[in-house]
N, C-alpha and C positions, 0 to 999 in steps of 0.2 A: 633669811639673811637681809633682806630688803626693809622686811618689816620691820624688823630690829633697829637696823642704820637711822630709818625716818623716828622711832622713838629716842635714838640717841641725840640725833640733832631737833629734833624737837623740843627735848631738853636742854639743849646749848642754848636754844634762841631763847627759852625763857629766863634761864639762866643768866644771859648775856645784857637783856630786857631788863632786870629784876635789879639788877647792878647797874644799869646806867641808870635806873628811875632813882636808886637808894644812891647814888651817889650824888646827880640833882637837889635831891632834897637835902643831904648834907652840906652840901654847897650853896647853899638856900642863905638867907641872912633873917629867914626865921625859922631855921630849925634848932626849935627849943626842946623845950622838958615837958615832963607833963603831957598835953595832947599831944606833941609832937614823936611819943612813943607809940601810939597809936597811927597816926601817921605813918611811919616807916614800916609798918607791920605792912598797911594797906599798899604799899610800894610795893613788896616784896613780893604780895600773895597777888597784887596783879599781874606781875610779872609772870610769876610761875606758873600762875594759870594756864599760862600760852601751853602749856607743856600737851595739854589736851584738847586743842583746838582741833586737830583730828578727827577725833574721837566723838567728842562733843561741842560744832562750833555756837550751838548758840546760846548751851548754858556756860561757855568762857563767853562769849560775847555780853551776857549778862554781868557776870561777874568783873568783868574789864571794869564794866560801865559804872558798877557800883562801886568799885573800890576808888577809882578815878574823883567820881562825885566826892567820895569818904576825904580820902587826903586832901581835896580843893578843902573842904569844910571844917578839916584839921591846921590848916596853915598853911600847906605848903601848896604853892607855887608851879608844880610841876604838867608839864604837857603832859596828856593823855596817849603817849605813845603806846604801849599796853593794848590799849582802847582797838587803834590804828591794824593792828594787828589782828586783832578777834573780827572786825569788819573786814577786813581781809578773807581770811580763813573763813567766816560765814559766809560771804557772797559767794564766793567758791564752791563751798558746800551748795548751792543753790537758793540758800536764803533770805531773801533778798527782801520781801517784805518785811519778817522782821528785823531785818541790820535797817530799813528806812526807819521805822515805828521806833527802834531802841537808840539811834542816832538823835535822831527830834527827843526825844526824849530826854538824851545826856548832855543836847545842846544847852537846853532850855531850865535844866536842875544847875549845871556849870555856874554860872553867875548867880543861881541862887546859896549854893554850895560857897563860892568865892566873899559873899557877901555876908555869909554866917560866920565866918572864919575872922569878921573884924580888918580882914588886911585891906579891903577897899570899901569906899562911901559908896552910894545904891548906884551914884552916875559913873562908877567906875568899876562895880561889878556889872551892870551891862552894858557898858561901851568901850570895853576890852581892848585893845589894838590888834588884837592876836586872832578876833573872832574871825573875822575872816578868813586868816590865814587856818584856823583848826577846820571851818569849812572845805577849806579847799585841800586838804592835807587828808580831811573824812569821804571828800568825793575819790581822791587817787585812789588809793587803798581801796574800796570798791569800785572803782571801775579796772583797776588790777585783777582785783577776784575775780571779776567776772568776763575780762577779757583772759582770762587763764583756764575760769572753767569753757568758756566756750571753744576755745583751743581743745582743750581735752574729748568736749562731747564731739566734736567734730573728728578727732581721731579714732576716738571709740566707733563712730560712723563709719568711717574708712574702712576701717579691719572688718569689722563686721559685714560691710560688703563685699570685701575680699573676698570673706572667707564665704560667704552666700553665695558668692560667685562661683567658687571652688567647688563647692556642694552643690552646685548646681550641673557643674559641669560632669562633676563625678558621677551624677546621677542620670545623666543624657548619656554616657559611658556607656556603664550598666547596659542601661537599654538598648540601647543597641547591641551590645554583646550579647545581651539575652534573646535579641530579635534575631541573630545572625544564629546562635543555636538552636535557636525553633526553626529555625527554615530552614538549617542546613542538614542540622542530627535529626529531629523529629521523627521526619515522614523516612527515613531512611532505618532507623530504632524499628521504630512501627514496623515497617515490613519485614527486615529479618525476625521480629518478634512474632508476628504475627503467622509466618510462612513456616518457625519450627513449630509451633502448637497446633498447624493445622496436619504437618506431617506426623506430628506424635498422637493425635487422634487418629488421623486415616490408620497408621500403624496400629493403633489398638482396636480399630472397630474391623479391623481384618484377620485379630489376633495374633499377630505377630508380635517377637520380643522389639521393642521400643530399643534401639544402642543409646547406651550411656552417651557417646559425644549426643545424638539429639538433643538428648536431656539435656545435657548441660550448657548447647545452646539456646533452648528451649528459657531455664533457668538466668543465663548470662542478660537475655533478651530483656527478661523484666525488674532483674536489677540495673542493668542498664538503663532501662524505661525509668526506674525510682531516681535513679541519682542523677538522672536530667532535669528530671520535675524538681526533684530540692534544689540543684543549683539554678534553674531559672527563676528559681522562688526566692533565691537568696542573694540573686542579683534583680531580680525587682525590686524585694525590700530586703535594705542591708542590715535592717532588726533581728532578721529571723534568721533563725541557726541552724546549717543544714545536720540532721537527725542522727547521722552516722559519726560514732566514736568508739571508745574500749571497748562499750559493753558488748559492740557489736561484729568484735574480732573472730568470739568463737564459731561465730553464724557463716564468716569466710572462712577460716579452716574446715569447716563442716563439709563449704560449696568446695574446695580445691579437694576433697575427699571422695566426691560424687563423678571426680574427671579421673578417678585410678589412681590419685595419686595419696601416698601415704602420707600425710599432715598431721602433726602435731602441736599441742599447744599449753608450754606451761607458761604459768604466772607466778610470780615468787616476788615475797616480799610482804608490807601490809599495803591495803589499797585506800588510797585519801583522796581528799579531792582536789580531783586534776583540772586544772584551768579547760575551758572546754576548746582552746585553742589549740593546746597539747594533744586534748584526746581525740581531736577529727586527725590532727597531725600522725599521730599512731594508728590509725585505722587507715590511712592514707597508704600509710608506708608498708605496711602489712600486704593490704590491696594489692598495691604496684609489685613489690616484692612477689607474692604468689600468681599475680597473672605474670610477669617475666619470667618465670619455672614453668607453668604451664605450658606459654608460649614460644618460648627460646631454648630451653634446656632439656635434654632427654633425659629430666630426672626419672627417679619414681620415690623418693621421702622427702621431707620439708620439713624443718621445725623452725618452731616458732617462740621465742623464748621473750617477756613482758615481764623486767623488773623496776618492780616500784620500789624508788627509794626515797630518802626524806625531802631530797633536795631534788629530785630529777624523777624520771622515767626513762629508763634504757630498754632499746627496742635491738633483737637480732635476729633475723630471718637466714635460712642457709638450708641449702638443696646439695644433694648428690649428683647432679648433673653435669653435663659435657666440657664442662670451663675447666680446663688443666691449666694448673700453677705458671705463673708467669706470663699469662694472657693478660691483655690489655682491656678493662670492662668496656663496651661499648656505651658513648654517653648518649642513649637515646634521651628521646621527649621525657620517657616517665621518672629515668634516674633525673634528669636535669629539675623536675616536677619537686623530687623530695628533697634534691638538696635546698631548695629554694624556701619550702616550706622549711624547715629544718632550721636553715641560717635563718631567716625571719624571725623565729621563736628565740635567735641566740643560741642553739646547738651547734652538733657536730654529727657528721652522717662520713661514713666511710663502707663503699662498693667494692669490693674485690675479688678476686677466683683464691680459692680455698688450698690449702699446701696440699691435702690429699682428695683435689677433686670438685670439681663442684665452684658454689658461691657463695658469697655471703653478704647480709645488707645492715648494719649496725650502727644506729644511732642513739643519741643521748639528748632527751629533751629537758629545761634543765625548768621546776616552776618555782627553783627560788632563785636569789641574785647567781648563789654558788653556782658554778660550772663543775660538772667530774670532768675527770679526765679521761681518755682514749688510752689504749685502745679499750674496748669492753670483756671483762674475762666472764662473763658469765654472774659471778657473785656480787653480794651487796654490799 
């Protein structure tokens, strides 16, 4: 929209240029016939020029210059406003050596140009009344340009230290969050980690049955131990992507099956590709959902239902367990976790106790503008 607007006025001002030169020159008391159709041509097209002073300020700047020369040399009489213009728009642009080099240049052709034209003798092609004044009318107009672009660089400065700033700050964040989880969760990970694996060896080298909860503390311990390493890795550097998504849903259902508990898991739909923001989002929600059954709920089933649809990814988890209808979900940390994650992405996440039993966890992540709608029935 921007870009557009600046090419419309861009047009006006040449435009605007183009018609006061040609009307100068008609008002002229030599605009004749003959070379003075050539004349007006060069009016025109200095004018217009401006159109692309943008774009390209120093081949209008050239062009200003030559047509200006042209029309002196054809008859007419007319200021180099055109000219005034493109020196403008060049300095701007930063070009500053050559608007000086093309300046001396069209100063110096001007009176020669004036002087082919017939309309004044050699003492009065160069000793103009006006020269001065065109000097001083060629210094404004670049010291405009360049008191405009240094305005600019100087903004451009500013933001850019802003935002260095910003990024700087975000990143001493980071670090410290990541410092504050290595110190805090670490060595605390480590020893529960460390203290099932050495119970579940003693239990085996005395040949005893190993109990599944060991395991599964055993197991808990070192995915726990992984998804610390990636997020301190991912708050060190905010490039890297921590590892866990879709693909690696059915590997938690697998583990919520190893703790007794019946887990299932369909997929429905065709599978594309899912922004990877989406798919840590869904493996997020999965997570949180099967350790809150584990954790809080005397279930014993869990399903797990992942449909992919063109415009989304719709996520349902739901357990058999102790939540009778009309209960109030409790908003712990982890539910507060996904909604969060959830609204971020632009979804919708909805936590409830089930009409016959149980709970349910249903959200809609959406990876195109489209949003579906709630509640979720399962189909696509």
């Amino acid at each position: 929209m921007s870009r557009g607007w600046s090419g419309v006025t861009d047009w006006a001002i040449a435009a605007c240029v183009a018609a006061a030169l040609l009307v100068t020159g008609l008002s002229g008391e030599h605009a004749a016939t003959g070379p003075g159709l050539a004349g007006y041509a060069l009016l025109a097209a200095g004018g217009l020029a401006l159109a692309a002073r943008r774009r390209a300020p120093v081949a209008v700047l050239i062009v200003t210059g030559l047509c200006a020369v042209g029309y002196q040399a054809a008859g007419f009489d007319v200021p180099a406003v055109a000219y005034l213009f493109a020196v403008y728009a060049a300095v701007r642009a930063g070009h500053r050596v050559v608007t000086v080099v093309a300046s001396v240049v069209v100063l110096a052709t001007l009176p020669l140009a004036a002087l082919a034209s017939g309309l004044h003798d050699t003492g009065e092609a160069f000793a103009q009344a006006r020269s001065a004044l065109e000097i001083a009318w060629l210094v404004a107009a670049a010291a405009a340009g360049e008191a405009l672009r240094q305005a600019e660089r100087r903004a451009e400065e500013a933001e850019r230290t802003r935002e260095e700033t910003a990024r700087r700050r975000a990143d001493e964040e980071r670090l410290r969050i990541a410092r504050e989880l290595h110190d805090s969760l670490t060595h605390q990970i480590s020893i529960i980690k460390l203290q099932a694996e050495v119970a579940v060896h003693v239990a085996r080298k005395r040949g005893e049955q190993v109990p599944e909860a060991l395991l599964a503390i055993q197991e808990a311990g070192r995915e726990a131990t992984r998804e610390l390493r990636a997020t301190l890795q991912a708050l060190r550097d905010d490039d890297t992507t921590p590892p866990r998504g879709l693909d690696d849903v059915p590997e938690l259902v697998e583990r919520a099956r190893t703790i007794g508990l019946d887990a299932t898991l369909t997929i429905e739909g065709q599978r594309q590709d899912v922004p990877a923001a989406v798919s840590r989002t869904v493996y997020r929600i999965v997570q949180e959902s099967l350790t809150n059954v584990a954790r809080h709920a005397a279930a014993t089933t869990a399903s797990v239902l992942i449909d992919c649809r063109p415009d989304a990814v719709a996520v349902r988890v739901e357990d058999d367990g102790g939540a009778r209808p009309g209960a109030a979900p409790e908003p712990g940390v982890g539910l507060l976790g996904m909604r969060e994650r959830v609204t971020a992405l632009g979804g919708r996440l909805r936590a409830e106790p089930r009409g016959e039993g149980g709970f349910t966890v249903q959200a809609v992540l959406p990876v195109l503008p489209v949003l579906p709608p709630l509640p979720l029935d399962g189909t696509s």
